[in-house]
FITOR-229481 format. One record per residue: x negated, y negated, z of N, C-alpha, C in turn; residue in one letter. Coordinates in steps of 0.001 Angstrom, whole numbers, padded with zeros to 6 digits, always signed. Atoms other than C-alpha are relative to their C-alpha. Layout:
BEGIN
XYZXYZXYZA ...
% end
This chain:
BEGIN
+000604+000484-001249-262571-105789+075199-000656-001359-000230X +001239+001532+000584-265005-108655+073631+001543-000678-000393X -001039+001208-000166-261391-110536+073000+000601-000394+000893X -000473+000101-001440-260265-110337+076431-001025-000908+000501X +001405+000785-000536-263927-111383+077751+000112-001268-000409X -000104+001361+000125-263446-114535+075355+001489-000874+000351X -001500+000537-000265-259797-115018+076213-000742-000647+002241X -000238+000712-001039-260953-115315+079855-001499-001178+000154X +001215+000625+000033-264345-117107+079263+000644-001467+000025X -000439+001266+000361-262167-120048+078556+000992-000943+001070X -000718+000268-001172-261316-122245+081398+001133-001495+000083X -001024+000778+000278-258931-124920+080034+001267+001078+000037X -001092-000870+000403-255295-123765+080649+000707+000558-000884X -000582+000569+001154-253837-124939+078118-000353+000271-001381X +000781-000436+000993-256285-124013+075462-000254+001332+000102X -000747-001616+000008-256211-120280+077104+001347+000351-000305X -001225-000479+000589-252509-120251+076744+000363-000118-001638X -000135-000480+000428-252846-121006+073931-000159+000760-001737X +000452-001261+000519-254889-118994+072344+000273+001137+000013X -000407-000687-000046-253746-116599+073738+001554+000580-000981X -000914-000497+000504-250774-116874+072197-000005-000091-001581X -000241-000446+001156-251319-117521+068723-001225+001702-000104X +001067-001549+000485-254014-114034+069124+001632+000941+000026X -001627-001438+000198-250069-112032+070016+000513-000418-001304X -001166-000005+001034-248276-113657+067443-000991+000733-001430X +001013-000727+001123-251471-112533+065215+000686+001147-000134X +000163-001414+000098-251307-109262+066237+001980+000672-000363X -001139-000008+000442-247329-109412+065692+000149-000012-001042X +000034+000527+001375-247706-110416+062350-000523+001292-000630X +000566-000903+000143-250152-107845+061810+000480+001399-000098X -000557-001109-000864-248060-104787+063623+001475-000111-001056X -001382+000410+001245-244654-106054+060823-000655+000206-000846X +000992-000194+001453-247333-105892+058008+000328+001456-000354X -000018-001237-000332-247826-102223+058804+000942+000599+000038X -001271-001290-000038-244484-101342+059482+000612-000140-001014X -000398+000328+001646-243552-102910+055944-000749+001091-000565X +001063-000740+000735-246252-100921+054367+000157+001464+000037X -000318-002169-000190-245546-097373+055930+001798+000284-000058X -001298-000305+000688-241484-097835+055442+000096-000047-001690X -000013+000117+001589-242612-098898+051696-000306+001157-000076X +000984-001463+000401-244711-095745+051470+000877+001450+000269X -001149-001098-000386-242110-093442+053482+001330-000189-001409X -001025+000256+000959-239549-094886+050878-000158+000489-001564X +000489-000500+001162-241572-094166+047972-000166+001201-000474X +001020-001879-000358-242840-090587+049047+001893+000933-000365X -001830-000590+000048-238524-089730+049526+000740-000174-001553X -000185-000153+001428-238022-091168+046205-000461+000831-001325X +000544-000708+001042-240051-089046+044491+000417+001263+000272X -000448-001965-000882-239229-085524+046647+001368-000338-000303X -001221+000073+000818-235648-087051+045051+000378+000241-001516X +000339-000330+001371-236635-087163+041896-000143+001508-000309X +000648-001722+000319-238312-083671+041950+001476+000879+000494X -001111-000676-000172-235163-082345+043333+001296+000417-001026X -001234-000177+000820-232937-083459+041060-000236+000342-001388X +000021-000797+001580-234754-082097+037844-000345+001396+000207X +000608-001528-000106-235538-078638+039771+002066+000404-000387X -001211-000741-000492-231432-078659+040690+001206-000379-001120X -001509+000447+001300-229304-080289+037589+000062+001020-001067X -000369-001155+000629-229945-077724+035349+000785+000887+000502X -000840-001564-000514-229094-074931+037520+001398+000045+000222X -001507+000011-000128-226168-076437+038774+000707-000201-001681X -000415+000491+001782-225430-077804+034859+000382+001666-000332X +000105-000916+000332-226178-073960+034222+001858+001121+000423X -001208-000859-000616-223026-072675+036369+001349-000628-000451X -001433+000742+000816-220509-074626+034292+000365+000862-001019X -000294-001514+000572-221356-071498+032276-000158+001400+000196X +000035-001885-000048-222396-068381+033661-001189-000246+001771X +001052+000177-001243-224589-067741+037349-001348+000520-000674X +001206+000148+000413-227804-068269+036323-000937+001583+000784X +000640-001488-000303-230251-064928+036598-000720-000386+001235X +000934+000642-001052-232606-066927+038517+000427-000959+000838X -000239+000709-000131-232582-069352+040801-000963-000193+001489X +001069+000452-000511-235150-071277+042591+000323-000105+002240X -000427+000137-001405-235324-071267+046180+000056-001251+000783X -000669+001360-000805-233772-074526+048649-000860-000274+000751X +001256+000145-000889-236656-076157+050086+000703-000873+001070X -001639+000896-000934-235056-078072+053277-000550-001657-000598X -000397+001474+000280-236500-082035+051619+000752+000209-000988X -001671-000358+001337-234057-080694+048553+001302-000291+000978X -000868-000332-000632-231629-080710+051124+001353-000993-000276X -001214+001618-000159-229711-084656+050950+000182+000413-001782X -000356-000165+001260-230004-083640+046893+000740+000762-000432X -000772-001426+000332-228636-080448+046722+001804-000094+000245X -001268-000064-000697-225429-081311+048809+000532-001352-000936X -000712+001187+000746-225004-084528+047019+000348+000195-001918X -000481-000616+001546-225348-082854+043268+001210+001198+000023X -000917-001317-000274-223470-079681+044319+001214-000481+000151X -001169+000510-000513-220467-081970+045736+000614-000776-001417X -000501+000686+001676-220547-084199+042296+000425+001072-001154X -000801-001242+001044-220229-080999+040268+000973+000398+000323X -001479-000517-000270-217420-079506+042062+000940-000794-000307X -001187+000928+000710-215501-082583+041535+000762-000019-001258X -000371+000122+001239-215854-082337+037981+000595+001247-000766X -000308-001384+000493-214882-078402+037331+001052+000593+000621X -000923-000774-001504-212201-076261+038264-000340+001199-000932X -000101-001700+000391-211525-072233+037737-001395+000535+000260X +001239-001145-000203-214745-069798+037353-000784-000651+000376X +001162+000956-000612-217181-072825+037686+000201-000421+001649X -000116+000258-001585-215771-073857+040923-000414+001497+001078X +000092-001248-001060-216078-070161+041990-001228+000594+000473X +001409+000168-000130-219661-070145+041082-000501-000458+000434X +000392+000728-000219-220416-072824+042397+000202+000540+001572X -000297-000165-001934-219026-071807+046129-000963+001465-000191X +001272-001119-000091-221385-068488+045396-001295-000840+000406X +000899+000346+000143-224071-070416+044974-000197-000700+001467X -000166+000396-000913-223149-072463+047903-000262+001209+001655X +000345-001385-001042-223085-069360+050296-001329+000657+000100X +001256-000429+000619-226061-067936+048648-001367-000852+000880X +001406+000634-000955-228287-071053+050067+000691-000821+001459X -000234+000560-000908-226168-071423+052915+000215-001306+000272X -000436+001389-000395-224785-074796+052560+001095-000508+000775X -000988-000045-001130-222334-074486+054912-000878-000487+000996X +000872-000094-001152-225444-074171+057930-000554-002078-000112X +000474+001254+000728-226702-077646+055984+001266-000917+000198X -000953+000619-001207-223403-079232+056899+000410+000031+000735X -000213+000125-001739-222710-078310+060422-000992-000949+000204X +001493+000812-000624-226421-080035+060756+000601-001585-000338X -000404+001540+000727-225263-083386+058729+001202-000056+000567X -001155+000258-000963-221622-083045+060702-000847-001016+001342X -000047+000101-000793-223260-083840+063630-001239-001801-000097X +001083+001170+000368-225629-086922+062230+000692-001487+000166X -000342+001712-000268-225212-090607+063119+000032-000125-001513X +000289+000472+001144-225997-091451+059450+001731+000298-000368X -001321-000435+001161-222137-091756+057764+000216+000644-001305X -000062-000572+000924-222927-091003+054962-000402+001722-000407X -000093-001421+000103-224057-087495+055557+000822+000453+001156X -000691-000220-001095-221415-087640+058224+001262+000090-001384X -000309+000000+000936-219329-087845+054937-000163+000741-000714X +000509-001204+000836-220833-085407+052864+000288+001151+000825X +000005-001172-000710-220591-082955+055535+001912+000461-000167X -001192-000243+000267-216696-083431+055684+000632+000427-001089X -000567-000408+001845-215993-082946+051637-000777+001100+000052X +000518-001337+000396-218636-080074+051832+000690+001211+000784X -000406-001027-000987-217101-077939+054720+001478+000015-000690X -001447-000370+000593-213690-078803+053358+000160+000843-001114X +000383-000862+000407-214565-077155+050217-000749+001205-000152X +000269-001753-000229-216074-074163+051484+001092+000925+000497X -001231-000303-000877-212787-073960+053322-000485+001051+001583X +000255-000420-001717-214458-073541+057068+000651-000032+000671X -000971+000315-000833-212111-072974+058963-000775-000575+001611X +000904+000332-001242-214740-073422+062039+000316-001874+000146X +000090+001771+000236-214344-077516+061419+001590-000250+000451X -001675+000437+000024-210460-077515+061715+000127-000676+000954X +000469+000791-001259-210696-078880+065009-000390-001430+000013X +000890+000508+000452-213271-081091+064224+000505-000921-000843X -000696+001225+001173-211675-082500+061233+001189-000450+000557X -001775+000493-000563-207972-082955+063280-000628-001187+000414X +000827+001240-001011-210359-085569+065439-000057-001056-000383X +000370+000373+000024-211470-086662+062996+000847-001225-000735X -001409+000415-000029-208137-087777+061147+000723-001350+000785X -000373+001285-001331-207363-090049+064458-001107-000972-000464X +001171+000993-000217-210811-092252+063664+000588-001200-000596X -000347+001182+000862-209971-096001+062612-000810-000075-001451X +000997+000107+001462-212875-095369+059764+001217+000649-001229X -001252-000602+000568-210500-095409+056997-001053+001218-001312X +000560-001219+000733-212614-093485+054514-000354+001034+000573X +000124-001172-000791-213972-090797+057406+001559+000932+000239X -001262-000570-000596-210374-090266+058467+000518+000498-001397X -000677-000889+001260-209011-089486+054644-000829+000574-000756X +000433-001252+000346-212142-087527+053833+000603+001035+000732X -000263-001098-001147-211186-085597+056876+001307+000684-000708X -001097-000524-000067-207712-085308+056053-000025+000748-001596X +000183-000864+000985-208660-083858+052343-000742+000864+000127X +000826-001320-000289-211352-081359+053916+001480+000746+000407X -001192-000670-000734-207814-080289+055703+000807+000662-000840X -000814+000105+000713-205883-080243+053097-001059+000947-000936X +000637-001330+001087-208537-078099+050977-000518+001699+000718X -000022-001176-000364-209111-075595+053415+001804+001057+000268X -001314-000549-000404-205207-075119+054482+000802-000192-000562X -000976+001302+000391-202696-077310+052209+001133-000124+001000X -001358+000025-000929-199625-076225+053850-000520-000324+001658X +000300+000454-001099-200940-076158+057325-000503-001502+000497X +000236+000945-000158-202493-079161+057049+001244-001160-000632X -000771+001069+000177-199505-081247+055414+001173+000269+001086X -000838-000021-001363-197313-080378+058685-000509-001163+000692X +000718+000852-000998-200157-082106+060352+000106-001377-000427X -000082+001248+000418-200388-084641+057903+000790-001267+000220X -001479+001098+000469-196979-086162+057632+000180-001140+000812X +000070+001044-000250-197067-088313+060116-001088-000813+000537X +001331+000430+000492-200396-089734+059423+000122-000802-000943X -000070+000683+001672-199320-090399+055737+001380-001146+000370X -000925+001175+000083-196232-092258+057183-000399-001141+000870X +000295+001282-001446-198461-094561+060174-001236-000808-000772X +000974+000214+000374-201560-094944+058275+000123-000951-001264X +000119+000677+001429-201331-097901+056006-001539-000612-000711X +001356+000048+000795-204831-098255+055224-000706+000851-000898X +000503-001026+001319-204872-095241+053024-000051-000297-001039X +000004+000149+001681-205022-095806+049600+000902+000224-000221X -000985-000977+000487-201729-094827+048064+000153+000823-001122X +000575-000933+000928-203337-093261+045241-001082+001472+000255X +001078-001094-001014-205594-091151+047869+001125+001131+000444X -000570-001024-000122-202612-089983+049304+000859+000398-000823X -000828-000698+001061-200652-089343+046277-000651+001370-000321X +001066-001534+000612-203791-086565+045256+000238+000790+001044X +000094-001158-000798-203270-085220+048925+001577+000400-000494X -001452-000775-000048-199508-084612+048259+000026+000484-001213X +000215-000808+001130-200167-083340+044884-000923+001394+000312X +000676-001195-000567-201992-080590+046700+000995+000858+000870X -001209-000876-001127-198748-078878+048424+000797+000323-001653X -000121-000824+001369-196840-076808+045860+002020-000536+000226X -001373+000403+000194-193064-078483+044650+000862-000334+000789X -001166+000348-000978-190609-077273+046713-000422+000060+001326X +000557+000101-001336-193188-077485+050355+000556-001277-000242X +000115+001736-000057-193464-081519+049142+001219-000269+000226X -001519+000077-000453-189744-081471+048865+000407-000184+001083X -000509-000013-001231-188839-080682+051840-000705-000586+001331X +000606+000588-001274-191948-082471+054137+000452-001386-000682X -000181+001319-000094-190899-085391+052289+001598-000827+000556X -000978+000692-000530-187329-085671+053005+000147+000438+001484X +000027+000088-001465-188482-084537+056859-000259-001637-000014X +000790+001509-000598-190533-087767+056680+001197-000895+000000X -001133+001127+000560-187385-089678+055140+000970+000188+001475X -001269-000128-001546-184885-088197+058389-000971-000396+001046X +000929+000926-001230-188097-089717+060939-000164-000959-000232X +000598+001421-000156-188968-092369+059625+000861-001670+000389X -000718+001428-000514-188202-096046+060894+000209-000934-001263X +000027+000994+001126-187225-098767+058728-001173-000751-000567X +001627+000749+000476-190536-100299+058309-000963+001276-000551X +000694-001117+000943-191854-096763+057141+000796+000717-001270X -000471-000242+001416-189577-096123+054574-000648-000463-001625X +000465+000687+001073-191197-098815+051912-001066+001013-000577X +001066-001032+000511-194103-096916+052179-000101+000965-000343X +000033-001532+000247-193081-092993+051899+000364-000299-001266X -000890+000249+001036-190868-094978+048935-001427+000459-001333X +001497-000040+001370-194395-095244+046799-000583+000843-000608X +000600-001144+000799-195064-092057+046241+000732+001056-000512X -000753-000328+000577-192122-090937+044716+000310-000145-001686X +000681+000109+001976-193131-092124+041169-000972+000510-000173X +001337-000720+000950-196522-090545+041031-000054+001762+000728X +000472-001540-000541-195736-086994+042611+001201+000979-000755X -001054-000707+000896-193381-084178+041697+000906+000552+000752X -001034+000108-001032-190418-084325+043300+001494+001013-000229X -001157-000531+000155-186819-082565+043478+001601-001080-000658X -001581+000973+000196-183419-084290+042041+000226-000373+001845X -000590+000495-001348-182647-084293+045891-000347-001030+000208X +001157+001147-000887-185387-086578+046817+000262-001183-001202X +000115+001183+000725-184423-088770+043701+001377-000726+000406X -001323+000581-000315-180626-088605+045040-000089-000983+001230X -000329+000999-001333-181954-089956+048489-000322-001283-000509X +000770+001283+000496-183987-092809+046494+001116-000748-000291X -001237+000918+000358-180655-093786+044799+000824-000172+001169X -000456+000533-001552-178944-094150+048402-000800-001212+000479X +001160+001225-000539-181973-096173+049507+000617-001001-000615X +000092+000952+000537-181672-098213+046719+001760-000923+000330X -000958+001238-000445-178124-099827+047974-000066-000412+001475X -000020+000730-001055-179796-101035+050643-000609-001317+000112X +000169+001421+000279-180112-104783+051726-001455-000397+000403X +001418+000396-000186-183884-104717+052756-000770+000143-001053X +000112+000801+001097-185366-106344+049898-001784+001271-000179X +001426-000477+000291-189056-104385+050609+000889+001775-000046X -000448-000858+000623-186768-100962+050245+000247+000118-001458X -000551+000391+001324-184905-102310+046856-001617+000140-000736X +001622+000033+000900-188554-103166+045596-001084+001276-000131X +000147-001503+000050-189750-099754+046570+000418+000997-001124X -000720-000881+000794-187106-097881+044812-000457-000307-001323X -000425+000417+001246-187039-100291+041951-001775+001004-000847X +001624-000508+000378-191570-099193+041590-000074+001687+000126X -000126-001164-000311-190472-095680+042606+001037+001010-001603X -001084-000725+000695-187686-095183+039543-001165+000859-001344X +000984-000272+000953-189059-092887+036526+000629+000636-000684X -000575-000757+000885-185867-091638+035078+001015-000942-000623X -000909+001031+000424-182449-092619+033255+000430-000457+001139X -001392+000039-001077-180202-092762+036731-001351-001450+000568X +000704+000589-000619-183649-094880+038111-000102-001594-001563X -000257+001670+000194-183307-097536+035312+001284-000574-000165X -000446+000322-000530-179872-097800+036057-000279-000861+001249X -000169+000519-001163-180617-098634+039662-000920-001647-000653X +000531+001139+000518-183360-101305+038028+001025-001159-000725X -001197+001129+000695-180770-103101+035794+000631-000542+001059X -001288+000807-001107-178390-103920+039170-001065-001085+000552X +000941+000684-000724-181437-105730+040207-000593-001145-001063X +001097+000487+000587-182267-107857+037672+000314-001553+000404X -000534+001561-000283-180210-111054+038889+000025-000482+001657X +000275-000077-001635-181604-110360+042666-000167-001539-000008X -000222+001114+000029-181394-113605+044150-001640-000322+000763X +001947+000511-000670-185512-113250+045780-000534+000326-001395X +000923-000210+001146-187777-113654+043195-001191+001312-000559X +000846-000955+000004-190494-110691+043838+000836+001024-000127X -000780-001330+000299-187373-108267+043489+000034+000084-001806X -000178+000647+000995-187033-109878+040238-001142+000366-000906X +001481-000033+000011-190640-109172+039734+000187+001457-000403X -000091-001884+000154-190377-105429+040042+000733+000515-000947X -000379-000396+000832-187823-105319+037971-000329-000239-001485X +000633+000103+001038-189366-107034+035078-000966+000597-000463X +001285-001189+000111-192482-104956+035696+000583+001417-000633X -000628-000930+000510-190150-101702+035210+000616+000217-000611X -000195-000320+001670-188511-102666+032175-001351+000529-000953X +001688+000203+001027-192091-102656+030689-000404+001539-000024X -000116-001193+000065-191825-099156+031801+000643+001130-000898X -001143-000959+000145-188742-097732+031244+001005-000141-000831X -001485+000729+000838-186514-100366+029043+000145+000786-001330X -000655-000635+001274-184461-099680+026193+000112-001074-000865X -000265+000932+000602-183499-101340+023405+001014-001360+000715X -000736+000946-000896-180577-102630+025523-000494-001141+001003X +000790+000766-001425-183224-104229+028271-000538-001368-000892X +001245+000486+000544-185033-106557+025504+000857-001786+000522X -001070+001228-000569-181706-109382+026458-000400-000426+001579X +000286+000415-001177-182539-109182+029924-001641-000528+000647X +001596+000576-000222-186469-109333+029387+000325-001613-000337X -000044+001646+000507-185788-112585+027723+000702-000894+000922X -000627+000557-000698-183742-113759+030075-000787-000803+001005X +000714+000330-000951-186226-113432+032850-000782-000792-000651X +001140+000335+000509-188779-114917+030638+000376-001668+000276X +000038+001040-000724-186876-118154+031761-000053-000666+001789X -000131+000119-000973-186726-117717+034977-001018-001183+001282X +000995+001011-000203-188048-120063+037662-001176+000259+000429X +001657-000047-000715-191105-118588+039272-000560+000779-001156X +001203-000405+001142-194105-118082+036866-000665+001353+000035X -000267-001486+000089-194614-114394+037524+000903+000762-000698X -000532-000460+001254-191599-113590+036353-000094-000370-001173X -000284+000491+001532-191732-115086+033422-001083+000531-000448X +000830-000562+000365-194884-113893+032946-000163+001550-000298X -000160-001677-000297-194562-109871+033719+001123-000190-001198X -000750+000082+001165-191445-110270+031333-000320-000100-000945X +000551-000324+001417-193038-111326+028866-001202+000850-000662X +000492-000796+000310-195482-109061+028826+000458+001597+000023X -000475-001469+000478-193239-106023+029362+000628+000343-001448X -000731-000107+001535-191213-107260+026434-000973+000141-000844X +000857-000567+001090-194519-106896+024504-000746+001140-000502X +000391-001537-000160-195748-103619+025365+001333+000367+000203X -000757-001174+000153-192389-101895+024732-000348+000493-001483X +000174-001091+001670-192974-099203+021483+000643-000595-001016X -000819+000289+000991-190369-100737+019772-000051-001424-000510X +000043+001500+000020-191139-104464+020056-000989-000260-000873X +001198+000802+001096-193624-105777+017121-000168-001447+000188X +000810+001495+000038-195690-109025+017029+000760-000723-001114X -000896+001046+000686-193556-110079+014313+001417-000172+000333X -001472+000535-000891-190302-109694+016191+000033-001210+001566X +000065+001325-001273-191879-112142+019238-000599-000609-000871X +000319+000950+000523-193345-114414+016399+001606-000610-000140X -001690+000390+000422-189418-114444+015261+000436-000571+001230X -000593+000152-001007-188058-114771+018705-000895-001502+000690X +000439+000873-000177-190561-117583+019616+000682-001227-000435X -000576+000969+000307-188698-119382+017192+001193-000647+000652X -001653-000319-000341-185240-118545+018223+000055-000920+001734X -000398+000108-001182-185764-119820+022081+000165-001490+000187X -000281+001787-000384-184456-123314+023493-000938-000302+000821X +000535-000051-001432-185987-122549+026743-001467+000020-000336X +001732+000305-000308-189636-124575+027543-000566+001004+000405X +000667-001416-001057-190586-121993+029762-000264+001009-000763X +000040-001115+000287-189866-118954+028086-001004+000051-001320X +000862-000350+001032-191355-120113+024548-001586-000330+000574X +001125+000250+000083-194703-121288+026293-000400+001792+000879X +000405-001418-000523-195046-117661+028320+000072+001010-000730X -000149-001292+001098-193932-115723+025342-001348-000436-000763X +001073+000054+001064-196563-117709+023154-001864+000424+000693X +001329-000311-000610-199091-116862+025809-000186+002024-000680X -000241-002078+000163-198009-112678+025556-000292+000264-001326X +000319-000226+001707-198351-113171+021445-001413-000332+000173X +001412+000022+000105-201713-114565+022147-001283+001218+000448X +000650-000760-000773-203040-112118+024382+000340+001631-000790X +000310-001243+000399-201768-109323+022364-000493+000420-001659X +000970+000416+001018-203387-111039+019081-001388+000595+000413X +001625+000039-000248-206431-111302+021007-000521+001116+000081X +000686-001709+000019-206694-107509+021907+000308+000797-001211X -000087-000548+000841-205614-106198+018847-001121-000484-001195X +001138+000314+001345-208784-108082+017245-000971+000910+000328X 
% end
């Protein structure tokens, strides 16, 4: 009141305005102070009820990697963001009896009830946690829920979702999947390699050569990629070798990153004198894989080639093959006419000097 009284006591305008206004920006200043001070203090207070959490709850969980503990302390709800976030890191790391314990334990303090609540939270990240926790309880109550959630542009929400799916149902959910895994190029292709390593041989078999009879030419490249890191049928390697005599250069390059047998470095060898350079590429990369003694003529070859990739990838496949020694590319250094090839080979001798010190 007594600052008001002198705010109006003062009969210059100009000198009331402004006074007036540096007294708000005061009290602005003042009112940010405070809210610094009690988010520091709220921040501090959470860090510590974190702390205390996680030395009441690492043992116990630590404990179920061997046996269900006799005891076990009761789930206070600020334990709550700790519990779900240690509980989720252990499961990752265990499988068999520990995993089975672990979903006891889970039931036991009701962590299921604890993610419906965090499902429904603005915060992502326990909008996140909720999806990997329900998926491994295998709720079916969420199925729904998670189909939704699948559709979201959030590319990490949408392929947690689609691995909660995939851990409560596999099969049911890779029906759903499939054409998801063939539209969705913002997945990881190492994300979805783990989901299709979750369907059992001959299911993958057969949803993959559905995908292969739907898909369009511009989705082929992509289903192509995960045909080297999954476990596949001769069929699905016979369609690959079909693919591979075809003239779309991002197929060929597919196949060529897709091969992982003898008949697949066949198809690599027809490719090594491709007339685009990045085909050229792939294939030098997959000698480094797959070559034989026979391939070491054609590594060298590329190693002149004109774009500096190849020549590069070449010469480093030719150095990481088993059979190739540092004193057979000291020898061969000698042996070459070609500028190119001896300054990219003497780089590949350097570099595999340097790591072998």
């Amino acid at each position: 009141m007594a600052l008001f009284s002198a705010l109006n006591s003062i009969s210059d305008p100009v000198l009331f305005y402004l006074t007036a206004g540096v007294t708000a920006i005061s009290a602005l200043v003042v009112l940010m102070l405070i809210q610094v001070i009690v988010f520091r203090a709220l921040s501090a207070w959470r860090h510590r009820i974190d702390i205390r959490a996680r030395q009441l709850w690492r043992p116990v969980l630590a404990e179920m990697m061997l046996n269900y503990p006799q005891e076990v302390p009761p789930l206070k709800r600020a334990h709550h963001r700790v519990f779900v976030t240690e509980w989720n890191r252990l499961y990752s790391l265990v499988r068999g009896e520990a995993r089975a314990r672990l979903q006891i334990l889970a039931h036991h303090k009701q962590l299921d009830a604890i993610a419906h609540r965090y499902f429904s939270s603005r915060n992502m990240r326990y909008r996140l946690q909720a999806v990997v926790t329900l998926g491994r309880m295998q709720d079916f109550s969420v199925w729904d829920k998670l189909v939704d959630l699948v559709h979201e542009e959030h590319t990490i929400l949408s392929l947690s979702a689609a691995q909660a799916l995939v851990d409560i149902d596999s099969k049911a959910a890779m029906q759903f999947l499939l054409p998801h895994i063939m539209k969705r190029r913002d997945w990881p292709a190492a994300r979805v390699a783990m989901l299709l390593h979750s369907a059992e041989p001959q299911e993958l078999s057969e949803l993959m050569q559905r995908a292969f009879r739907l898909a369009t030419e511009d989705d082929i490249p992509h289903l192509l990629k995960f045909l080297g890191s999954s476990h596949f049928d001769p069929a699905l390697q016979q369609l690959c070798q079909q693919l591979g005599e075809s003239h779309d250069s991002r197929i060929i390059a597919a196949c060529i990153d897709a091969a992982n047998d003898a008949e697949g470095l066949q198809r690599v060898r027809k490719h090594a004198a491709h007339p685009q350079w990045f085909i050229r590429l792939h294939v030098a990369r997959a000698l480094g894989r797959l070559g034989t003694q026979d391939d070491i003529d054609t590594l060298i070859s590329l190693m002149s080639d004109p774009q500096w990739w190849v020549r590069y990838r070449s010469a480093q496949s030719l150095a990481s093959l088993p059979f190739v020694s540092l004193d057979y590319l000291k020898q061969l250094y000698h042996k070459l006419d070609d500028r190119y090839a001896r300054d990219i080979l003497q780089q590949a001798i350097s570099e595999q000097q340097w790591s072998a010190a």
